[in-house]
N, CA, C and O atoms as CSV, one atom per row, in Angstrom:
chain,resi,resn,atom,element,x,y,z
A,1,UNK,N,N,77.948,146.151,51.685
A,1,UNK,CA,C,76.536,146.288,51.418
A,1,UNK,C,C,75.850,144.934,51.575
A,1,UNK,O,O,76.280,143.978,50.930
A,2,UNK,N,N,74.930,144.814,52.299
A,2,UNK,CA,C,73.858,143.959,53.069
A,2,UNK,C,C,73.681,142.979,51.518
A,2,UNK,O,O,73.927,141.777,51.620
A,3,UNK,N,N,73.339,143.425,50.391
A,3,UNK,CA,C,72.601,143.139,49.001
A,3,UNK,C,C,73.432,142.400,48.614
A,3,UNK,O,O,73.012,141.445,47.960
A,4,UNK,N,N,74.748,142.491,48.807
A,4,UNK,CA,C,75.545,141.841,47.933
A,4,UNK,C,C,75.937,140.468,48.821
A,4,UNK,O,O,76.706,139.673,48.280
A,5,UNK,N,N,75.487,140.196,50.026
A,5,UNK,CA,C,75.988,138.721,50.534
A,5,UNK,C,C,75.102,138.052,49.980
A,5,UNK,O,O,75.139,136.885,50.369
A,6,UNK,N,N,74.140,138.296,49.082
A,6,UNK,CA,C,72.904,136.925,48.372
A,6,UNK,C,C,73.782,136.376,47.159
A,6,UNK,O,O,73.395,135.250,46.849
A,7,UNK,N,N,74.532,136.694,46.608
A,7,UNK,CA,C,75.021,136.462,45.545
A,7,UNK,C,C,76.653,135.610,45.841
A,7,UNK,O,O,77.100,135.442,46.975
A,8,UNK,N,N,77.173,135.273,44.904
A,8,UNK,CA,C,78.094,134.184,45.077
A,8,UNK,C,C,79.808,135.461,44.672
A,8,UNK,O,O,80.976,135.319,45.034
A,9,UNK,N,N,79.280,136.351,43.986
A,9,UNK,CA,C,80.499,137.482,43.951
A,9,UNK,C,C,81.315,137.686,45.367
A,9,UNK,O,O,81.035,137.793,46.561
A,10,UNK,N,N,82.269,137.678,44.691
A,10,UNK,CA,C,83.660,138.423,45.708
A,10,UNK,C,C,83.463,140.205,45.486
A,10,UNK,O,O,83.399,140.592,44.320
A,11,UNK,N,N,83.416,140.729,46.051
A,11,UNK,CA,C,83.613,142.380,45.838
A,11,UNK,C,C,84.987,142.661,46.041
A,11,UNK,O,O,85.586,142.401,47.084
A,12,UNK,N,N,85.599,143.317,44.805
A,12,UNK,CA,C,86.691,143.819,45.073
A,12,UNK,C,C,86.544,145.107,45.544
A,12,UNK,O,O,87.115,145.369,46.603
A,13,UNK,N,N,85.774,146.149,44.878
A,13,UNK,CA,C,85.711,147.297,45.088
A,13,UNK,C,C,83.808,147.897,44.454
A,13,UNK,O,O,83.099,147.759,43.457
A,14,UNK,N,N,83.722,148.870,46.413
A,14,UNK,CA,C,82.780,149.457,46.010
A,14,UNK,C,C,82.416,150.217,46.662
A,14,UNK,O,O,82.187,150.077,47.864
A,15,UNK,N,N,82.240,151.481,45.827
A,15,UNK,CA,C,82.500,153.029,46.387
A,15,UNK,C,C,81.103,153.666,45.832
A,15,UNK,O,O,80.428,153.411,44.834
A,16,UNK,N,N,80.941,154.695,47.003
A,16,UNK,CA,C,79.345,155.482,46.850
A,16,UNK,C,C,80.082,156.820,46.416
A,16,UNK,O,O,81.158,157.204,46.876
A,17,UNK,N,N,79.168,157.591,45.262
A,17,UNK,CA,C,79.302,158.749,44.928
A,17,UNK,C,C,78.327,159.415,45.216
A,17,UNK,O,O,77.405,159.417,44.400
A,18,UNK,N,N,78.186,160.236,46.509
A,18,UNK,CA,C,76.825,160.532,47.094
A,18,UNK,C,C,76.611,161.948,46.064
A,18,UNK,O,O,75.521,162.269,45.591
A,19,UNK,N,N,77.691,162.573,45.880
A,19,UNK,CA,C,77.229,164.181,45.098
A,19,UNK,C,C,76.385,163.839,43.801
A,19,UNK,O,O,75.504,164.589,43.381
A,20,UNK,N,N,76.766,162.530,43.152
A,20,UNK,CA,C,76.497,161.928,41.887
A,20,UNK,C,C,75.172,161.094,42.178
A,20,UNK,O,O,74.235,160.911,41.401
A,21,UNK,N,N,75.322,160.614,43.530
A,21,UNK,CA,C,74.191,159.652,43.475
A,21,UNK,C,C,74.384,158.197,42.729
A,21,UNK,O,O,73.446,157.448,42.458
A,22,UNK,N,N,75.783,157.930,42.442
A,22,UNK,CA,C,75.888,156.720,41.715
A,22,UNK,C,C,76.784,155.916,42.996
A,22,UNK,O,O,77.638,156.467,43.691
A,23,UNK,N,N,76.361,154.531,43.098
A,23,UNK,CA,C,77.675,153.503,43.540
A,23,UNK,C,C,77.505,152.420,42.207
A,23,UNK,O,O,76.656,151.886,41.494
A,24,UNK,N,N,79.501,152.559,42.521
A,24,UNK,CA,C,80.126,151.764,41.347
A,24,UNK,C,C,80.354,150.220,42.721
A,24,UNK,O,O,80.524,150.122,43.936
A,25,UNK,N,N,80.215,149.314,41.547
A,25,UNK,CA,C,80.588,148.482,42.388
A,25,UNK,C,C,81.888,147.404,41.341
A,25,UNK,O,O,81.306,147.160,40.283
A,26,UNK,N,N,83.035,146.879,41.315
A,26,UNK,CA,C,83.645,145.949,40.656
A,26,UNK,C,C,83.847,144.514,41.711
A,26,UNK,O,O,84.543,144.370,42.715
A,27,UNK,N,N,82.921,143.568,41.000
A,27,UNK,CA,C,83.533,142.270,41.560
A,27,UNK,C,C,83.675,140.821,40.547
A,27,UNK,O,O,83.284,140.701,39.386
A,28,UNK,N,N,84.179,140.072,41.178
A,28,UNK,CA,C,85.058,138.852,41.039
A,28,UNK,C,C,83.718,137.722,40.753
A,28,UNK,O,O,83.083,137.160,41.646
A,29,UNK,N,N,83.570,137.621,39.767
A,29,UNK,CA,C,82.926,135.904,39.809
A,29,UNK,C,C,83.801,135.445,38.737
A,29,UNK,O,O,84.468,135.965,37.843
A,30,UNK,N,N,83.406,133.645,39.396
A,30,UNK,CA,C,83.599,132.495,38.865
A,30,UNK,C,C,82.644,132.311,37.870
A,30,UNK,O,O,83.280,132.097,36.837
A,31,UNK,N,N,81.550,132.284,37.659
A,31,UNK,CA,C,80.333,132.281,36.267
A,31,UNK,C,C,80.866,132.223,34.914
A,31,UNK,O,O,81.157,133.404,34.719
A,32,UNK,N,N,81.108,131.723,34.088
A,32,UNK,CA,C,80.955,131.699,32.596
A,32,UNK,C,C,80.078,131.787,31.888
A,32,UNK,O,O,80.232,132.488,30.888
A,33,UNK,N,N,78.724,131.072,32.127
A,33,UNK,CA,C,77.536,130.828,30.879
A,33,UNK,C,C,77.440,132.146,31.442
A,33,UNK,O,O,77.775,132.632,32.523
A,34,UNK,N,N,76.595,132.823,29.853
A,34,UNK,CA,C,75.412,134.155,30.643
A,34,UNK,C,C,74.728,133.489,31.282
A,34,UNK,O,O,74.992,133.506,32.485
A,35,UNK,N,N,73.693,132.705,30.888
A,35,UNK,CA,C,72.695,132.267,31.768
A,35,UNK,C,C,73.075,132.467,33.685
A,35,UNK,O,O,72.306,133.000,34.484
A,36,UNK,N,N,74.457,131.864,34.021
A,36,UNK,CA,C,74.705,132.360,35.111
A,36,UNK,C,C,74.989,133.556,35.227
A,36,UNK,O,O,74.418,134.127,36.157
A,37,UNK,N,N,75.686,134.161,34.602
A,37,UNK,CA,C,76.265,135.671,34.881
A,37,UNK,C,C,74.805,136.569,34.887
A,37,UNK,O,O,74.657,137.585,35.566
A,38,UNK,N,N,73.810,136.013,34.031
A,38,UNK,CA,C,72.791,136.921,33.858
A,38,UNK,C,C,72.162,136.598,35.324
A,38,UNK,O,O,71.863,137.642,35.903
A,39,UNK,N,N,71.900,135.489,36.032
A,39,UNK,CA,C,71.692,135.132,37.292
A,39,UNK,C,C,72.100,135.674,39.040
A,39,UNK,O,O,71.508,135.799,40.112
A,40,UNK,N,N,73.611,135.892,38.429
A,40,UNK,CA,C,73.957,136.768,39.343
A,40,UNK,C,C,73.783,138.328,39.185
A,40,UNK,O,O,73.650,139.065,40.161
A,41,UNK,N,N,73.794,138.743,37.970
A,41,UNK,CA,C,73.223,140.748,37.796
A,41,UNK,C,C,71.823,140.372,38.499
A,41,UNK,O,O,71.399,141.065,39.425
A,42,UNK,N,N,71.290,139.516,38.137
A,42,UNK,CA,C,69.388,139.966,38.443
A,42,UNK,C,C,69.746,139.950,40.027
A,42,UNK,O,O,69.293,140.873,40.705
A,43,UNK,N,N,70.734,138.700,40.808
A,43,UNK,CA,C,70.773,139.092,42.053
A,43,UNK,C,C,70.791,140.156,42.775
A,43,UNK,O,O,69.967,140.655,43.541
A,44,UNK,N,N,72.255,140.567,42.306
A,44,UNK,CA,C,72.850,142.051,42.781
A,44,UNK,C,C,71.996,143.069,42.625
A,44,UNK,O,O,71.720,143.724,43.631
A,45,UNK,N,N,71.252,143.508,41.048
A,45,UNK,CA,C,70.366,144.575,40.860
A,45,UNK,C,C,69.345,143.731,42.035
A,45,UNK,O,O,69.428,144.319,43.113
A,46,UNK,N,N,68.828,143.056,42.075
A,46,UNK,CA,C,67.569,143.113,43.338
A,46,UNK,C,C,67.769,143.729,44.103
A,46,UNK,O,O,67.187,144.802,44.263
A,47,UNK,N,N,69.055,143.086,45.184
A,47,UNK,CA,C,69.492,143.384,46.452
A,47,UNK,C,C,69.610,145.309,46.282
A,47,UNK,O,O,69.218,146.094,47.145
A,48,UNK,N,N,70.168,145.647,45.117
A,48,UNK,CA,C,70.113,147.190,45.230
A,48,UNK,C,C,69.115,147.585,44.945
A,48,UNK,O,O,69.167,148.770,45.275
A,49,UNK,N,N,67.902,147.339,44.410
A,49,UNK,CA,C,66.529,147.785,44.123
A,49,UNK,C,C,65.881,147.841,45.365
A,49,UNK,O,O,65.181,148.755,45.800
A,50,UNK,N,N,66.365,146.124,46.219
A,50,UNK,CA,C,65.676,146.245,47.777
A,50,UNK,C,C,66.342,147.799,48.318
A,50,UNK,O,O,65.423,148.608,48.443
A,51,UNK,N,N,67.479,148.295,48.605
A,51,UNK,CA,C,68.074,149.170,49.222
A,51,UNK,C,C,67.219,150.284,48.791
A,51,UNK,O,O,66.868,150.986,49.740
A,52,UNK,N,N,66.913,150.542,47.996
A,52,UNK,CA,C,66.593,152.127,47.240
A,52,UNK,C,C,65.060,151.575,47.858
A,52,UNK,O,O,64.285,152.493,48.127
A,53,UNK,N,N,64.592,150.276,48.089
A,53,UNK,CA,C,62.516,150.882,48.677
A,53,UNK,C,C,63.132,151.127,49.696
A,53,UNK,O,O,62.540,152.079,50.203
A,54,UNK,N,N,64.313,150.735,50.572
A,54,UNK,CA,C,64.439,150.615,51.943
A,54,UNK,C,C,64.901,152.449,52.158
A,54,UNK,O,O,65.390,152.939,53.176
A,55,UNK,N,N,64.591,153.110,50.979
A,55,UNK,CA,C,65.306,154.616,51.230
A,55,UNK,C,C,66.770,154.685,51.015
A,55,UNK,O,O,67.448,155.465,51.683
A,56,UNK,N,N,67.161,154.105,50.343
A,56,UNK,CA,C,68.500,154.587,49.840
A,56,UNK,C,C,68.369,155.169,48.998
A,56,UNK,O,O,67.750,154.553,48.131
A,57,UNK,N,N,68.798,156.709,48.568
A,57,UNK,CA,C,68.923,157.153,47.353
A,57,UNK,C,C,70.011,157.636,46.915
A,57,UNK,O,O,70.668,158.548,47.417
A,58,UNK,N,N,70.294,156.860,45.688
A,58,UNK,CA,C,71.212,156.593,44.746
A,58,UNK,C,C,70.164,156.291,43.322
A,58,UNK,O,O,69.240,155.484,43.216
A,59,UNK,N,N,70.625,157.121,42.472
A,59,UNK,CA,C,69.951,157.123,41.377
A,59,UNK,C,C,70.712,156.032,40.543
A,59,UNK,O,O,70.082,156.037,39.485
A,60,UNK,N,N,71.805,155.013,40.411
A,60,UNK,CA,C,72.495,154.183,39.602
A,60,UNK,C,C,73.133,153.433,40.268
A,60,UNK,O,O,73.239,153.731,41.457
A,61,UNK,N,N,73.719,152.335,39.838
A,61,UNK,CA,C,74.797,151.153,39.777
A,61,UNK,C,C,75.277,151.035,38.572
A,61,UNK,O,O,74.612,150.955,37.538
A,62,UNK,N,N,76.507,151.021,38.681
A,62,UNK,CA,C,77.135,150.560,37.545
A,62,UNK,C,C,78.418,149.586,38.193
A,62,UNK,O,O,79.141,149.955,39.118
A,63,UNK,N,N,78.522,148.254,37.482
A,63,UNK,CA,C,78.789,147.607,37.644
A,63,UNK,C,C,80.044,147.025,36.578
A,63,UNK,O,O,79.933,147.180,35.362
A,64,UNK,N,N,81.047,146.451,37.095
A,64,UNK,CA,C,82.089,145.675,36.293
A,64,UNK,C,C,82.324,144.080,37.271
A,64,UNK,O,O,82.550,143.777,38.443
A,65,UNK,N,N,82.133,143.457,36.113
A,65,UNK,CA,C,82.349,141.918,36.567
A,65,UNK,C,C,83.808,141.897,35.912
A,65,UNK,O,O,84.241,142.397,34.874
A,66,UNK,N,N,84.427,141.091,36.962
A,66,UNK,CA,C,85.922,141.025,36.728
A,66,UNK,C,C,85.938,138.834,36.742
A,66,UNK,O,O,85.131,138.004,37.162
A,67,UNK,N,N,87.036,138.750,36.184
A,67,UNK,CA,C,87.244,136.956,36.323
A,67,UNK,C,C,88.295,136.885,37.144
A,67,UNK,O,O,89.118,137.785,37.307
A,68,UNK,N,N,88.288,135.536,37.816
A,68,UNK,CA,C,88.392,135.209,38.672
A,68,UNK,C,C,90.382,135.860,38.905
A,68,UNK,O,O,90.972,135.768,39.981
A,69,UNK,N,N,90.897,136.342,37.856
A,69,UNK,CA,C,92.058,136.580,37.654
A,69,UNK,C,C,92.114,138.413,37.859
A,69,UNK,O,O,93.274,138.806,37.988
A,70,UNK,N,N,91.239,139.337,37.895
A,70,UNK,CA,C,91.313,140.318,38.135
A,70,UNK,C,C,90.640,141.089,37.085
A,70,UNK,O,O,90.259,142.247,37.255
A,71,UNK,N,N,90.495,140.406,35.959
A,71,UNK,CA,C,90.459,140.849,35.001
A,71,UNK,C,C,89.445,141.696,34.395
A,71,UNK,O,O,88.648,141.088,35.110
A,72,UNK,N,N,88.683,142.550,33.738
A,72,UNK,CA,C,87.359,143.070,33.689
A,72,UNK,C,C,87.094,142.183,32.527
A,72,UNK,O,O,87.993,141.735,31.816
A,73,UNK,N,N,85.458,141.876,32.312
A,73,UNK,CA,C,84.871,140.896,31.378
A,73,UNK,C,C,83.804,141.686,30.933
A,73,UNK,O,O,83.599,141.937,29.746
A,74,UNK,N,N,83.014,142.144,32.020
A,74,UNK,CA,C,81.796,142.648,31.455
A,74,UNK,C,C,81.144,143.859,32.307
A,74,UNK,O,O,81.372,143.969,33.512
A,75,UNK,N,N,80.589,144.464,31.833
A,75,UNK,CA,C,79.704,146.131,32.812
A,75,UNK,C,C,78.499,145.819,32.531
A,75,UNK,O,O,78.081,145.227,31.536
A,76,UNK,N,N,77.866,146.273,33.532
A,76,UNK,CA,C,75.868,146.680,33.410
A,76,UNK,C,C,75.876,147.594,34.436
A,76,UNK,O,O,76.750,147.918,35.240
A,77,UNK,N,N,74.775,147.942,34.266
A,77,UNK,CA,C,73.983,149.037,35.111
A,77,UNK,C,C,72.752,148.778,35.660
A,77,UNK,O,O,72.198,147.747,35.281
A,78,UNK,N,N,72.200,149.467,36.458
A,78,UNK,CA,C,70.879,149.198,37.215
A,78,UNK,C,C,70.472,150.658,37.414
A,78,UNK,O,O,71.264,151.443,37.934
A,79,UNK,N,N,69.191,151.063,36.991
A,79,UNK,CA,C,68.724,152.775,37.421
A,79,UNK,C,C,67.476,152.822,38.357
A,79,UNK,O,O,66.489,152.125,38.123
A,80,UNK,N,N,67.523,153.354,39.028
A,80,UNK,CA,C,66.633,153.651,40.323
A,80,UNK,C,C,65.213,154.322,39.287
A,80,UNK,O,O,64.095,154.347,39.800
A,81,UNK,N,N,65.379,154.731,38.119
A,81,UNK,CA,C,64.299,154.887,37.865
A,81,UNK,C,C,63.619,153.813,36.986
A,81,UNK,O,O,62.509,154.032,36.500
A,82,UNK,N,N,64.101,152.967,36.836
A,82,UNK,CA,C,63.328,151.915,36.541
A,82,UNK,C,C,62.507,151.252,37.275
A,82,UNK,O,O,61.324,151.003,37.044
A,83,UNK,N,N,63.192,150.944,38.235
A,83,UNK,CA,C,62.594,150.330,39.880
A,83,UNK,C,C,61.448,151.320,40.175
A,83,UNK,O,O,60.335,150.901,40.495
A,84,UNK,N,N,61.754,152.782,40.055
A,84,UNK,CA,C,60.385,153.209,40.302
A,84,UNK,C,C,59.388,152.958,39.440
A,84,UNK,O,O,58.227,152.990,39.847
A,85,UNK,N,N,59.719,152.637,37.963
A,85,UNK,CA,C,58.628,152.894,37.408
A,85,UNK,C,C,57.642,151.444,37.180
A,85,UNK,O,O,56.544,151.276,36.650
A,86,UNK,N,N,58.589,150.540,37.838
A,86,UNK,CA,C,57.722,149.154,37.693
A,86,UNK,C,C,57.160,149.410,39.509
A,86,UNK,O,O,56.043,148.981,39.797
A,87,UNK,N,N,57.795,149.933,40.337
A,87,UNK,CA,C,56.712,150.684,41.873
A,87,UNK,C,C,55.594,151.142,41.626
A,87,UNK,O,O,54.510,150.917,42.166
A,88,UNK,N,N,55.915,151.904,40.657
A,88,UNK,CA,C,54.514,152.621,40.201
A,88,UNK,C,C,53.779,151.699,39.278
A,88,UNK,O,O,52.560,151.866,39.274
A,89,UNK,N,N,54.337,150.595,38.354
A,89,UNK,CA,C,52.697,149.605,37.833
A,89,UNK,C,C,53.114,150.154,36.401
A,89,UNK,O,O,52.488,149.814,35.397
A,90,UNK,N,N,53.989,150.851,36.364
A,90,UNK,CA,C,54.302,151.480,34.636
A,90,UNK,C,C,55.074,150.540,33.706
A,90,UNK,O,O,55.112,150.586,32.477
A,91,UNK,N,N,55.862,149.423,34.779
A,91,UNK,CA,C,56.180,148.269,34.073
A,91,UNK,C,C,56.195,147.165,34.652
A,91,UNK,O,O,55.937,147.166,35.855
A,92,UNK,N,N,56.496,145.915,33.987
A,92,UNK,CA,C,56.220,144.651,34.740
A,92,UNK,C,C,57.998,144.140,34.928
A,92,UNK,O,O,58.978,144.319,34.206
A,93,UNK,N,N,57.817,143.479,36.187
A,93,UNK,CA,C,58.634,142.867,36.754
A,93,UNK,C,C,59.644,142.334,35.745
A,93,UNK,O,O,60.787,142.779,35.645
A,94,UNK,N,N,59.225,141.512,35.127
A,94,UNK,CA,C,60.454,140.832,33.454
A,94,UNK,C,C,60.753,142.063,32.946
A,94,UNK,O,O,61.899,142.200,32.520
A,95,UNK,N,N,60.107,142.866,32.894
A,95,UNK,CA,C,60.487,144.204,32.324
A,95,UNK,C,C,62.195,144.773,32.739
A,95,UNK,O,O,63.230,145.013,32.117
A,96,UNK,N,N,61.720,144.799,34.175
A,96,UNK,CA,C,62.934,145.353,35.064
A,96,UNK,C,C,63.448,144.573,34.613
A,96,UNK,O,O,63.958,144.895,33.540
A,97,UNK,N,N,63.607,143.534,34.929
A,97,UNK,CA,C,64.898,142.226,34.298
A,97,UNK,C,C,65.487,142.787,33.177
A,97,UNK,O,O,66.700,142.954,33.050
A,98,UNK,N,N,64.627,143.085,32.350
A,98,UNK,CA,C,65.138,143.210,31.000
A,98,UNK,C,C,66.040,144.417,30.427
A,98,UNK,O,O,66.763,144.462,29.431
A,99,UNK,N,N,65.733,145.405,31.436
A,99,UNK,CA,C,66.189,146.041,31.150
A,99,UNK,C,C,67.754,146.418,31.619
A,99,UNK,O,O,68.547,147.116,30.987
A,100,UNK,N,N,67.990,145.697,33.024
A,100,UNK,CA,C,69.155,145.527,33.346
A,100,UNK,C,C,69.795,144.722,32.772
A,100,UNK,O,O,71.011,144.909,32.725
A,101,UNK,N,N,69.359,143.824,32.284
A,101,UNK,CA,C,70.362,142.746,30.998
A,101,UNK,C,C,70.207,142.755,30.500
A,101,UNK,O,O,70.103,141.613,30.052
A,102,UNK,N,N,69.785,144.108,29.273
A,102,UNK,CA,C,70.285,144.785,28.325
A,102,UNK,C,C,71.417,145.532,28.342
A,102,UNK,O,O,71.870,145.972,27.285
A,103,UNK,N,N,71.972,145.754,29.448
A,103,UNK,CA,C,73.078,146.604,30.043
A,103,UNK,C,C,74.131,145.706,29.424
A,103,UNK,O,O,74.804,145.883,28.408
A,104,UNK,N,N,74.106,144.710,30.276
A,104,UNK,CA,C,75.594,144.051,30.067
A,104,UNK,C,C,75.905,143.641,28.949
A,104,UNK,O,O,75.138,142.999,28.232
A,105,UNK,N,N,77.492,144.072,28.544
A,105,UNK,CA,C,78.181,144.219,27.779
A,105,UNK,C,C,79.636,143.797,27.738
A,105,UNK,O,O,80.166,143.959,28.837
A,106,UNK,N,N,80.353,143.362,26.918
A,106,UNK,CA,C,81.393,142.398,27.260
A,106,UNK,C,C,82.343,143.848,27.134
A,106,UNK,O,O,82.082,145.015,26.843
A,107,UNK,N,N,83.510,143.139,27.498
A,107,UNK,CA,C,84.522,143.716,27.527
A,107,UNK,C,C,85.777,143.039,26.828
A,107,UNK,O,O,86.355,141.974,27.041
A,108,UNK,N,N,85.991,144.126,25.854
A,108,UNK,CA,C,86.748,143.331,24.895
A,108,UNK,C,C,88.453,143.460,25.070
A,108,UNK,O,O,88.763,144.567,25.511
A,109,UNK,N,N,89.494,142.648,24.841
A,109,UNK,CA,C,90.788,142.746,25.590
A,109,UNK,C,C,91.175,143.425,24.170
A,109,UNK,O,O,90.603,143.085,23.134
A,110,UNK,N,N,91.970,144.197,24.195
A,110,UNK,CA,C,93.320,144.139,22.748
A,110,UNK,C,C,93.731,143.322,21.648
A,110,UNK,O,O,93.944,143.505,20.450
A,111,UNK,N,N,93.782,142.115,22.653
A,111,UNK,CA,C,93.921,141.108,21.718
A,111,UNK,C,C,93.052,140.105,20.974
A,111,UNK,O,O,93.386,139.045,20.445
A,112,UNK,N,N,91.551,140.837,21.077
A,112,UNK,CA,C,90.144,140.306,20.998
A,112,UNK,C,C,90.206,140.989,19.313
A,112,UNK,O,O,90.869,142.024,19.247
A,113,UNK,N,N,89.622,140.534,18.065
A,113,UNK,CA,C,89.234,141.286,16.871
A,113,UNK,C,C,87.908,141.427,16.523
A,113,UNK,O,O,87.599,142.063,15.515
């Protein structure tokens, strides 16, 4: 996917569920601070927000950030109806932001308490 060469992620894996309308995507960054990690979601959700004006329809992303070891760290999501509704003027731009990084969520190991 075109969206995802703006960003500094490795893609391990990413598959379209056209009956569902969702693509999952799992990839690989190097990032630690949120501040970066939150830097690279706003990327990725763009690049897929660009896809969906460009007529892609897919109603979701859901996403797993993995470290640099394979590992899963964290998930978010991105919804096509958000994007519409800041298209339509129903919300503001930080809005969208905000609402996709409200998504992300760590991922906690076993050995985490």
């Amino acid at each position: 996917m075109a969206f995802l060469a703006a960003s500094s992620a490795e893609v391990d894996t990413l598959t379209v569920d056209k009956d569902a309308n969702v693509v999952t995507l799992r990839y690989i960054t190097d990032q630690t601070g949120y501040e970066d990690i939150g830097a690279e979601v706003g990327t990725i959700a763009g690049g897929y927000f660009r896809q969906i004006s460009n007529g892609w329809s897919m109603d979701r992303l859901n996403a797993t950030i993995l470290t640099p070891n394979a590992d899963p760290t964290a998930t978010w999501h991105a919804e096509t109806a958000w994007f519409e509704a800041y298209q339509d003027g129903e919300i503001e731009a930080e809005d969208l932001s905000f609402r996709v990084l409200d998504t992300l969520e760590p991922i906690r190991t076993s050995t985490e308490k």
